[in-house]
N, C-alpha and C positions, 0 to 999 in steps of 0.2 A: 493160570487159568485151570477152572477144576474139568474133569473128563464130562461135568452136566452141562456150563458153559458151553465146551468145545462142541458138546452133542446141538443144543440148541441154537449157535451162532451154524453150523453147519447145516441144521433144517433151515434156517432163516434164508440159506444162502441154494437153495432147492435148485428153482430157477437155471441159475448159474452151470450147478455141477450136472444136471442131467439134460438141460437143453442147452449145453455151452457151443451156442454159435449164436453171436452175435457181441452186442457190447455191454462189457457192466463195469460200475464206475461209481464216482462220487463226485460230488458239483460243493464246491465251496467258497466261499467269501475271501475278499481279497486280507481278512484276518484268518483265512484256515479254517475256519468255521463253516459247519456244515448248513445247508442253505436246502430248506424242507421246499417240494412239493415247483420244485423247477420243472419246466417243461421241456423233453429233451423229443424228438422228431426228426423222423425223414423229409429232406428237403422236399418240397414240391409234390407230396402227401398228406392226410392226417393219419398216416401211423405212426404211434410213438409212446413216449408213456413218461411216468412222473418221479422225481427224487422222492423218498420215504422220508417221514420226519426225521432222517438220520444222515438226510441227504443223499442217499445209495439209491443207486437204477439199476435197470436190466431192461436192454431194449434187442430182442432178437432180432436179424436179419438173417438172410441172404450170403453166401457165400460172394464175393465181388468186391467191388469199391460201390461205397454209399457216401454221401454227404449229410449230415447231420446237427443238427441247429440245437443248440444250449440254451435257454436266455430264461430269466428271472426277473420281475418286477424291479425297475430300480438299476439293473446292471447292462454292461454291455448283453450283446450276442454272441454268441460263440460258434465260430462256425468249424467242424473236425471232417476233415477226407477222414475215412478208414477203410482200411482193405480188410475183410471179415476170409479167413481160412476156419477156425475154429470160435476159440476163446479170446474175445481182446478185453483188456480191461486198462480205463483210460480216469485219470481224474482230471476236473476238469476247476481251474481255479477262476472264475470271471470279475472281472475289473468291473466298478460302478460305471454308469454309462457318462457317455458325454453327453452334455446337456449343450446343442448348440444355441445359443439367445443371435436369436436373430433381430434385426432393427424393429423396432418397436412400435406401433403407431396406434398412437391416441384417437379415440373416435370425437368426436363434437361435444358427444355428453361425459368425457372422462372418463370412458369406459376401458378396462383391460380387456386387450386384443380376442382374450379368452371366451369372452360373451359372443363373439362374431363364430367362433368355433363351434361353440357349443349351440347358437341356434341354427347351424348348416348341420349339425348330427341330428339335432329337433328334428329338421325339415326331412330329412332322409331315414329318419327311426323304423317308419313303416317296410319298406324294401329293404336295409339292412337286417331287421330282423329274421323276415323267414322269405329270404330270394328266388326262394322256388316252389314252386306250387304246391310239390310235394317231396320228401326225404327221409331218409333211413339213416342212422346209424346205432355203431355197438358199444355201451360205454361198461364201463367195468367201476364198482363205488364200493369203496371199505367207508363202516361206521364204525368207531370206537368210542366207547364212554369208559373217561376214568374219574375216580373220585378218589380223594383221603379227608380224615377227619384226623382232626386231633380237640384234646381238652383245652379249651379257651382259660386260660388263669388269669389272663388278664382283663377278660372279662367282668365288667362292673356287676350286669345282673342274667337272669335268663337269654337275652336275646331274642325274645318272643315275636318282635317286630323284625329281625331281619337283621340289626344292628349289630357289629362287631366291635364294640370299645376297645379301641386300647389295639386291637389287632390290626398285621397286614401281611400281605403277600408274601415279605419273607421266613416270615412263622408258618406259612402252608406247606413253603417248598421243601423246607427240613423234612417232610410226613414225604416219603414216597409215593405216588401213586399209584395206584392198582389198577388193572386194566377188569369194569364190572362185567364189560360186553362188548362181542367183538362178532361182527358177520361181515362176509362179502358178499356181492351179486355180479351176474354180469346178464346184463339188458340189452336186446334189441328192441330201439326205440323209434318209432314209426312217424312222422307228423305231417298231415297234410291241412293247406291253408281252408279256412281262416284260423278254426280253434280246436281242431280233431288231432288227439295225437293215442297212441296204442305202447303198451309196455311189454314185451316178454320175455320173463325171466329164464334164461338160457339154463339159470346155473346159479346155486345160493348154499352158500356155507356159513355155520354159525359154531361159534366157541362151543364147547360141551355138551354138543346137541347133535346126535352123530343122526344123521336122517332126518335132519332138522330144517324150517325153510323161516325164510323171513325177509319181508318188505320194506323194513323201515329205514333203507337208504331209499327205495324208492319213495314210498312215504313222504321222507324229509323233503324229499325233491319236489316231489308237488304241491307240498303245503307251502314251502318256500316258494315253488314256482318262481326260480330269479332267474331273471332277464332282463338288463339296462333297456330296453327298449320298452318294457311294458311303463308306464305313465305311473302306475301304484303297485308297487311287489310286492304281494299278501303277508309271508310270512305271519300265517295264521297262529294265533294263540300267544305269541310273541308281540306281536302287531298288534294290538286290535284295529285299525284301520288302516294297515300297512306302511310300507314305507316310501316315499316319492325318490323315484327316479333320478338321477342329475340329469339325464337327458330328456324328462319328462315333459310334456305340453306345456306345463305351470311349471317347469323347473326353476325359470327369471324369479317368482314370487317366493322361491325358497333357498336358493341357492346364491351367494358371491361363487364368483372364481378367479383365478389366478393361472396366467401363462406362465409356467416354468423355464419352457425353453423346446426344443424338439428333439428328437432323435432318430439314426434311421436302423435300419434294419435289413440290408442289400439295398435293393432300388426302394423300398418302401419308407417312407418318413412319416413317422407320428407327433400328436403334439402332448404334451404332458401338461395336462392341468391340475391346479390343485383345486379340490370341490370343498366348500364352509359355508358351515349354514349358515344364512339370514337368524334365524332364533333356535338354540341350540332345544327347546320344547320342543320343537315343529317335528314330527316323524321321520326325520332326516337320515342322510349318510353326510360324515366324513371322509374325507383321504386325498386319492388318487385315481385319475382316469385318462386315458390315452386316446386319443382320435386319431383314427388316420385321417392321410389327410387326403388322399386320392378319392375315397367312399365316404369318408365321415361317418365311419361305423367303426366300432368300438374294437381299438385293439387286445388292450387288458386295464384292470382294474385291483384297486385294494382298496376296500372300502369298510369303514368300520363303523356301527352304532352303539352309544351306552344306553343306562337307565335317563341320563340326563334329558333320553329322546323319548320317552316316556313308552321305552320298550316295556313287559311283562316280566318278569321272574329271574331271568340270566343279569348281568351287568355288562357283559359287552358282546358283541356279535361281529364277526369278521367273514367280511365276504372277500376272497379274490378269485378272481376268472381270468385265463387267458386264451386267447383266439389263433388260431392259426389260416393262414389262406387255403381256401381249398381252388381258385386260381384267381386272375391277377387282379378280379374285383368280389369277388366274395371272398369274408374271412367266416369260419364257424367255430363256435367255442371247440375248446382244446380241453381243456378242466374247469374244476370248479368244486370250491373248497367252502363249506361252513365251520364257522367254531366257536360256537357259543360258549362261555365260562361263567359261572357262579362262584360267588362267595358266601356263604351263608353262616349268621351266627344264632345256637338256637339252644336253647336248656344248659348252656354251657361248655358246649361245641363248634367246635369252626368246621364244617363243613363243604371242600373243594370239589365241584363237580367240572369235569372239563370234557366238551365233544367235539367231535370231528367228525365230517362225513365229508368225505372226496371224494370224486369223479372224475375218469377217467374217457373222453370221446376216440371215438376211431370208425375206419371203412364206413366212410358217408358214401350213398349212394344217392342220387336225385332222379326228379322226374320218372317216377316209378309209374310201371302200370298196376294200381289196384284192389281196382274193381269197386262196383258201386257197395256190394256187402261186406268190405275189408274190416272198416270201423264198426263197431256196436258199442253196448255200454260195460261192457269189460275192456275196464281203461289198462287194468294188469292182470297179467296172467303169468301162468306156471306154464314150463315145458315139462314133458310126463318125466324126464330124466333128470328133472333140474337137481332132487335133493340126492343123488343115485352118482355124481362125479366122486371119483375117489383125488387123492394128493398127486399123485399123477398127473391129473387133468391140470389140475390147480397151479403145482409148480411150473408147467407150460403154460397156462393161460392166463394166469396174474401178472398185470404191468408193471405193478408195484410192489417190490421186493416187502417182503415182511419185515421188521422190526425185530431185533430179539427178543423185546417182553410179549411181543405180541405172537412168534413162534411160542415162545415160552408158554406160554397164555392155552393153545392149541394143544401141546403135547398136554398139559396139566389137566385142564378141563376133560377132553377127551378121555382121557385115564382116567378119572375121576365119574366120568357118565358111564364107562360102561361097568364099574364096580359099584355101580347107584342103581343099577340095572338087576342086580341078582339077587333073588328071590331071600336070602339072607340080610343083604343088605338092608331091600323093602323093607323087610318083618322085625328088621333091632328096632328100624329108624319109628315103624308104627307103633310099638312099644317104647322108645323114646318121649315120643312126643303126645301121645295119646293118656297120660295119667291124670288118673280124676282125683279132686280134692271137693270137700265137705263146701269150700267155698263158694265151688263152681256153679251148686246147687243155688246156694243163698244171694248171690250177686252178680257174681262174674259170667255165668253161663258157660259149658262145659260144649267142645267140639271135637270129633272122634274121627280120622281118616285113614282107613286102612291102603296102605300106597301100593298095596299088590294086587287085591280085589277091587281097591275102584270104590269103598263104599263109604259113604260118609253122613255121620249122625251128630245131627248139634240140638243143645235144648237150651232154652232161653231159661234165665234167672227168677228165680221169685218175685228179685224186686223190682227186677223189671215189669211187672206184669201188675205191681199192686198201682189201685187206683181206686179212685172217689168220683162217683155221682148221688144225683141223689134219688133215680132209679134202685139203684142194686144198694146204695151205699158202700162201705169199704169193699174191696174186692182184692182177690187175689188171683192168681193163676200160671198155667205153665204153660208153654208151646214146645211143638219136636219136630224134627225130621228125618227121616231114614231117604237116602238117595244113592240109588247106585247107577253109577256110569257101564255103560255099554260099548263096543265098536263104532265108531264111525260116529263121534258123539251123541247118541242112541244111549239113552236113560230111561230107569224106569226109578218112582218117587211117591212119599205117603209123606203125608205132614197130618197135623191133628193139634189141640189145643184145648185145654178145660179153664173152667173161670167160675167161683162163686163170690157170690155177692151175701152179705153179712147181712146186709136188710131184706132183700126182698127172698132171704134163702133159697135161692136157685144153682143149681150147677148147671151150667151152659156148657155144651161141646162140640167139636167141629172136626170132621175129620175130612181126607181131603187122598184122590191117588192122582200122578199125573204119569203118561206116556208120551216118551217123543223116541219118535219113530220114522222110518226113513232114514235118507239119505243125510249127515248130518243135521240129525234131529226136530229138520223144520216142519215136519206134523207132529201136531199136538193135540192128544184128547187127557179129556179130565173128568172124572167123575166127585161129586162132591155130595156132602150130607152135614148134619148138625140141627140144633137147638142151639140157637147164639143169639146174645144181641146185634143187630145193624142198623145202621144210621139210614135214613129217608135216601138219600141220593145214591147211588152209584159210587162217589168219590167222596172220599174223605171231607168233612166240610172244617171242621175243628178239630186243630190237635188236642185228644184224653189228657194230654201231661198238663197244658195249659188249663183246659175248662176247669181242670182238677184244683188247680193254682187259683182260677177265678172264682172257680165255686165256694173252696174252704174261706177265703180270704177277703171276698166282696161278696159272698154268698149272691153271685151272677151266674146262674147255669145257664150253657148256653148249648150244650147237648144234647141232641132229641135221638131217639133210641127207638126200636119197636123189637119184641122177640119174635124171633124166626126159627121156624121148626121146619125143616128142608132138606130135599132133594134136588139134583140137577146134573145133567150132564155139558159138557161145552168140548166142542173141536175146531182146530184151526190150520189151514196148513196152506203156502204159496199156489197163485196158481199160475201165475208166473212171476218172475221175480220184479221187483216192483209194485207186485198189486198180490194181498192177503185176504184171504177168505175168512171169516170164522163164522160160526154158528152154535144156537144152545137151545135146552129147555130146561126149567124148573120149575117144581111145585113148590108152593109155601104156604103153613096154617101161621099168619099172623096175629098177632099175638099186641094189645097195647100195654107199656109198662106206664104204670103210676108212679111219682115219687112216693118215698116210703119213710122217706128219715130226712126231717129237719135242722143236723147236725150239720156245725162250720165251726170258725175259729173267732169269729166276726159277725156282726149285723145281727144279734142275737133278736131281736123285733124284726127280721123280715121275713117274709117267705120265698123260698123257692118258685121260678114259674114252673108252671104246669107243663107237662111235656104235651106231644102233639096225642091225642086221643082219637079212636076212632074202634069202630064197630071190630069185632074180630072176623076175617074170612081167609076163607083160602082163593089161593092162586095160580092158576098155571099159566106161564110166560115164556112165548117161544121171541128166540132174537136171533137177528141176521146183521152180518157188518163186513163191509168191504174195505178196504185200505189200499189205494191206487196213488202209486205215486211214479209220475209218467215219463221215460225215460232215465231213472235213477243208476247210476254211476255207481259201479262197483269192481271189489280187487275181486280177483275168481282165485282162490288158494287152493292147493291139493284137500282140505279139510273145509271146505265151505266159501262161502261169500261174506263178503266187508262191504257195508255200503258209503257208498262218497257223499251220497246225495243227487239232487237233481235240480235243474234249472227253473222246474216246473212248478206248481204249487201242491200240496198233498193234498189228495180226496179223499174223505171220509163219508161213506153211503149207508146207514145205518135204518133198521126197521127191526120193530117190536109190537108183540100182536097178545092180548089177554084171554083168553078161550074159557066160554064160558060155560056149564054144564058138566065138564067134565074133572071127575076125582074131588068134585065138589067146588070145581071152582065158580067164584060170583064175579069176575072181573070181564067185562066186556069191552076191548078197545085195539084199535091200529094205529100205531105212531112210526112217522117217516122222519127223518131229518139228512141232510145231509151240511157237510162243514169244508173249508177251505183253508190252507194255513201256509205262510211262507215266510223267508227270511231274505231280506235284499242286501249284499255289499255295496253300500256307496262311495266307495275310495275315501276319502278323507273327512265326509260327511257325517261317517260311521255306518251302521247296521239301520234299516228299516225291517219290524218284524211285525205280523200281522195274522190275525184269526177272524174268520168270521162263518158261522152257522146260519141254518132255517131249518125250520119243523112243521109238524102240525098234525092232529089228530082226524086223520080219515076217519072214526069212528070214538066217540065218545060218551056208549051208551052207560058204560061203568068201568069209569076210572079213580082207584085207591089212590090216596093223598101220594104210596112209595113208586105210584107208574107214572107218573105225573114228571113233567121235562122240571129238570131244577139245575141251579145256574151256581157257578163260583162265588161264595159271598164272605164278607170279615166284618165280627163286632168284637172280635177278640185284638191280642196283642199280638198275635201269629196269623201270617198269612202263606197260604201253602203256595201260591200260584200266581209269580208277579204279572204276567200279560194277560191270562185271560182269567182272571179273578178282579170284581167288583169290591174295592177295599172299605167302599163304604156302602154297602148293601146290609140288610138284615136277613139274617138267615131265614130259607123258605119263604120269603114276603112277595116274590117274582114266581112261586112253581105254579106252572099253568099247566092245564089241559085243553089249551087252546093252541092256534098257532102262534110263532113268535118270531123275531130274528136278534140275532148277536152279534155283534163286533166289536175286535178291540185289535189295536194297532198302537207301535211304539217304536220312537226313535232314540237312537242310541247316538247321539252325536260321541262322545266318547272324546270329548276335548277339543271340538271344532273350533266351540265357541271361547270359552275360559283362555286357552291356551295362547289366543290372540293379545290378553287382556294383562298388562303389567301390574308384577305383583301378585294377581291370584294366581296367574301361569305357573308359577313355583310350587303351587300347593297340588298341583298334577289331580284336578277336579273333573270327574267326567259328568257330562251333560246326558239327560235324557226327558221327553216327554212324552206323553201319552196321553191316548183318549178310548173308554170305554160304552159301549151305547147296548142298550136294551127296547127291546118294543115287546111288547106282549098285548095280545087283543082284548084280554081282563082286566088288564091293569095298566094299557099304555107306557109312554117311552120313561126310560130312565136315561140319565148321561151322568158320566163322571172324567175329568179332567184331572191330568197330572205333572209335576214337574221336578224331576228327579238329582240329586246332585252325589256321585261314587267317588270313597277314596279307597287308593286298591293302598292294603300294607301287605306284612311279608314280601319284598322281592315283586309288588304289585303282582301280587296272586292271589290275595283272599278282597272281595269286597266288602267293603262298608260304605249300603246305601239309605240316604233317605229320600220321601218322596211327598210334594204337598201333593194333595189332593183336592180336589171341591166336587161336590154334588149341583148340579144346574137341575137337575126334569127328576122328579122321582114325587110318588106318593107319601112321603114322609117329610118333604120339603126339602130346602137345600142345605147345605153342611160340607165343612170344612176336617180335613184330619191329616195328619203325618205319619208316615210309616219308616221306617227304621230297617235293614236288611241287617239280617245275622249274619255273620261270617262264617262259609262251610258250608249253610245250608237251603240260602236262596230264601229266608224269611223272612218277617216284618213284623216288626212290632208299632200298631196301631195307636195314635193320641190325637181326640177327636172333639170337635166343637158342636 
């Protein structure tokens, strides 16, 4: 062993050598093998702590005699007197359990005994879960992500879909792994009935981040949110509509089981069931699950899902959890382990990604007093000290001995951040990475960051910027930005932009500064100016790259344009979190552009339509917007707030006013609206999501066609905005300056239905329908109906959707079209009757 080894097997072994009182050890299989993530405890406590994937503990005690519990999924229990003076160090070898099979007994309908089990833990789910009104305890959770790649050779072709030909698991394992990321926390976690619970992070260390903090073991925990007891376990993003419980309400409709046999545990005896799903489709778990049998609450579990359960992106996910009594009829989790794995094959790479996030529970306290103000909507928090523990602290407070790549991991990285750290370092690496090429100008677009000053300057490509209407005709142009970072993410920022057009020889420009200011950046003022072209609406209504594509090729413009010659300023900043203030004014001498040039590739007999025309005037337009979203759920971090969301639906109170007389302006008008918007979890139903708006113009003495309310619409093959976009609308055929209202709403069954159906089930098809409705008092109701069908590829992480469509109520009659979703970008391409 070389002296670097002996160095890092000795940090690994911290714990041990500077708080060596108590016990450390290794737990292994009845083959000598080490046995990851056992749970070892003081008897008739939850103190205790966990094997390391290497199977090594360190469980501190007490000088005295303690008795101490062993046990592993699957094996006996181990139970060790020790008398603790100093140092003990004990291994501990555990024998597979006995499985007692007790006499048997058939119910009427042929049922295994198991089904009678598993609906007395049903019936008892509610109180087993959280037995006390209210409770505290401290868990401690290391995340580690490892990955390796290697070159697929046996690879047939790219891999673009996710497919690995020719490969398997024993080609990955050759590739060592590397450890990408590695952080700990330790949490005191607060929860009082029904669904309040509070995080605070005591204490968070990250790989190479010396002063570093991070959540995403907490994170992981919430979006998982696992708990045998909850009916549907989100695992969001993974899940799309979670995953059903074995001991769920409906668990009979998805689950067989099987009675293996019982085992005890001292006085306590569990029953071991084996859990299979009814349709391996259905959002299941397989494995294993233990009941007691005194509470009929869950003793421990190992549970696993693949892709086959029409998980998202990983290919298997492994859940275990085990419980410990905290007395003779409540047990409360002890750990709890994820580990999701990926295989990926992709441009002619096999790439292995592998995670782990384990938890550790301790010093449960119940029945707590506190107080009516304890909870708010800072679900996590930092302690002022948390990122400020040194190794010291660590090596006493971590339960779970480090690993040696994962010491290894700690000494490396750390050396390596604070030689990233000096001011030499900064200034090669910005001179490294910052060299411009001739190309950067003509295509690729050219980005500059200085990593010591904070400042950074990117300019966009020439050809990114060429485009065709038949306004300007060919055009070209360039964008920039200079941005420099400040303290306490406090930025100050200029962007600007030129663009001429061939036909109508115009150079258009736009320049633009922004300040955010405060306390992590969340005020924002912006002042702005230019001569540019702008579309009528507020929001984008047609992608330039597509009209360009329809215009040269169908010679079909479907781009309406007006130039803007302007000033304005806007500010925005929290006024309390949750609800955002903004406000602005601007003047504008508007300008109509003619088409100029009859130039395409095609339709050489047709004409261009006309763009939208109107008088030239100026404008001055103050506007006010509030953004209230009521109760919203967020992490509070030493550098700002992350928001969770809210149960609530989001407000949007918006007002805009034309003033007339002054700086020459001719526009006379006040326009109100306000908007409502939400998203619903249905457990296995899928997502219901939903928008709906009102308006109306207090005053409408003189209103421009550009102040005028205008609505989401598609006659193109791109659509920007699948819910609240009208896919078969014609552009500006709905702008009123009257009042109106909008809704649209859409369900995401996401496999409810299909999934049922033999045969299609295999094509992992998700469901979706929707419906959009318009009223306006000029031009009365519109409706459009929809029915959607998604196939996720890549690892079920890109979609591919289409959607039919139909028109019922609208001024242009009724009509039928299908829409298409791009993969990446949430778009649609339009085919219409």
């Amino acid at each position: 062993m070389t002296f670097k080894q002996t160095l890092i097997g000795l940090i690994s072994l911290l714990p041990a050598i500077l708080f060596a009182q108590g016990i450390r050890g290794k737990v292994l299989d009845e083959r000598n093998e080490a046995l990851p993530f056992a749970t070892i405890y003081l008897q008739n406590t939850t103190k205790g702590t966990t094997s390391n994937a290497s199977g090594d503990f360190f469980l501190p005690l007490d000088p005295g005699k303690h008795t101490v519990l062993i046990k592993y999924i699957g094996y006996q229990v181990e139970e060790r007197v020790v008398e603790i003076k100093g140092e003990e160090y004990i291994t501990v070898k555990l024998t597979p359990e006995q499985v007692e099979l007790e006499e048997v007994v058939i119910t009427s309908g042929g049922k295994d005994p198991a089904y009678a089990i598993i609906r007395k833990a049903i019936d008892r789910r509610k109180e087993n879960d959280i037995p006390y009104e209210n409770y505290r305890f401290r868990t401690y959770s290391k995340t580690v992500m490892k990955t390796a790649a290697k070159k697929d050779s046996t690879s047939k072709g790219p891999g673009l879909l996710g497919t690995i030909s020719g490969a398997d698991e024993e080609d990955l394992e050759e590739q060592p792994e590397e450890i990408a990321y590695l952080e700990e926390n330790v949490t005191q976690i607060t929860v009082q009935k029904p669904d309040k619970r509070k995080e605070e992070i005591i204490s968070t260390k990250v790989s190479g981040q010396a002063g570093g903090f991070s959540f995403i073991g907490n994170l992981l925990s919430r979006l998982f949110d696992f708990s045998p007891y909850k009916n549907i376990i989100p695992f969001q993003a993974i899940a799309p509509r979670g995953l059903v419980s074995p001991i769920a309400a409906s668990a009979m409709l998805f689950y067989d089981y099987k009675l293996l046999g019982t085992i005890r545990q001292g006085e306590h005896k569990a029953y071991k069931i084996q859990v299979i799903p009814k349709r391996q489709t259905d959002p299941v778990f397989s494995g294993l699950i233990y009941i007691l049998d005194e509470t009929y609450g869950v003793q421990s579990l190992d549970l696993m899902v693949t892709k086959a359960n029409t998980i998202n992106f990983f290919d298997t996910l492994r859940v275990t959890q085990d419980f410990v009594p905290l007395n003779d009829s409540v047990w409360v989790p002890f750990n709890l382990a994820f580990r999701p794995i990926l295989n990926f094959g992709i441009m002619g790479m096999k790439l292995h990604l592998d995670l782990l996030s384990e938890q550790v529970a301790s010093d449960y306290e119940v029945e707590l007093d506190l107080g009516k103000k304890y909870f708010n909507n800072a679900v996590i928090t930092f302690a002022d000290s948390s990122t400020k523990r040194d190794s010291t602290y660590w090596a006493k407070t971590r339960p779970v001995p480090l690993r040696e790549e994962e010491a290894r991991d700690y000494v490396v990285k750390d050396s390596l951040a604070k030689v990233e750290e000096s001011p030499e370092y900064l200034d090669s690496l910005t001179k490294a990475r910052n060299k411009f090429k001739v190309s950067d100008l003509l295509w690729g677009g050219y980005s500059y960051y200085n990593y010591r000053t904070k400042v950074r300057f990117e300019m966009g490509s020439l050809l990114s910027s060429v485009g065709f209407n038949p306004m300007e005709g060919w055009r070209i142009g360039l964008n920039a930005s200079l941005r420099k970072r400040l303290k306490e993410d406090r930025s100050l920022g200029i962007e600007g932009g030129i663009r001429y057009g061939f036909s109508n020889q115009k150079l258009s420009w736009k320049l633009g500064a922004t300040a955010s200011f405060a306390a992590n950046g969340k005020d924002k003022l912006r002042i702005f100016c230019g001569d540019y072209p702008r579309e009528f609406s507020s929001f984008p209504q047609i992608s330039p790259f597509l009209d360009m594509i329809y215009t040269l090729f169908l010679k079909q413009n479907n781009l309406r344009l007006y130039q803007s010659r302007h000033v304005g300023i806007s500010y925005s900043r929290p006024i309390f979190y949750g609800a955002n203030l903004n406000a602005g004014a601007s003047w504008e001498d508007r300008r109509a552009l003619t088409n100029e040039t009859e130039y395409s590739f095609a339709s050489k007999g047709k004409n261009y339509q006309s763009n939208l025309l109107f008088p030239a005037h100026q404008a001055l337009v103050l506007q006010a917007g509030l953004r209230i979203h009521i109760a919203e759920k967020y992490i509070k971090t030493p550098e700002g707030r992350v928001s969770l969301g809210s149960k609530w639906p989001e407000i949007n109170l918006n007002w805009q006013a034309g003033l007339p007389g002054l700086l020459g302006s001719s526009v006379n008008y006040q326009q109100v609206s306000a908007g409502l918007s939400d998203s619903h979890k249905l457990g296995l139903l899928g997502t219901f999501s939903w928008k709906a708006s009102a308006g109306t113009f207090l005053k409408s003495d003189s209103v421009a066609f550009a102040d005028r309310a205008h609505f989401k619409s598609n006659q193109t093959v791109i659509r920007l905005d699948g819910l609240s976009q009208f896919s078969l609308m014609q552009y500006y055929a709905y702008s009123t300056k009257s009042s109106w209202l909008e809704g649209h709403a859409e369900q995401a069954f996401r496999g409810f239905i299909f999934n049922k159906i033999p045969l299609i089930k295999k094509l992992g098809l998700h469901e979706y329908a929707g419906v959009h409705f318009l009223y306006t008092r000029e031009f009365g109701s519109y409706l459009e109906a929809s029915f959607g069908l998604e196939k996720r590829i890549i690892k079920r992480s890109v979609p591919l959707r289409f959607d039919f469509h139909y028109r019922f109520l609208g001024q242009f009659g009724n009509r039928w079209g299908i829409t298409f979703t791009w993969p990446l970008s949430g778009r649609g391409i339009t085919i219409g009757g």
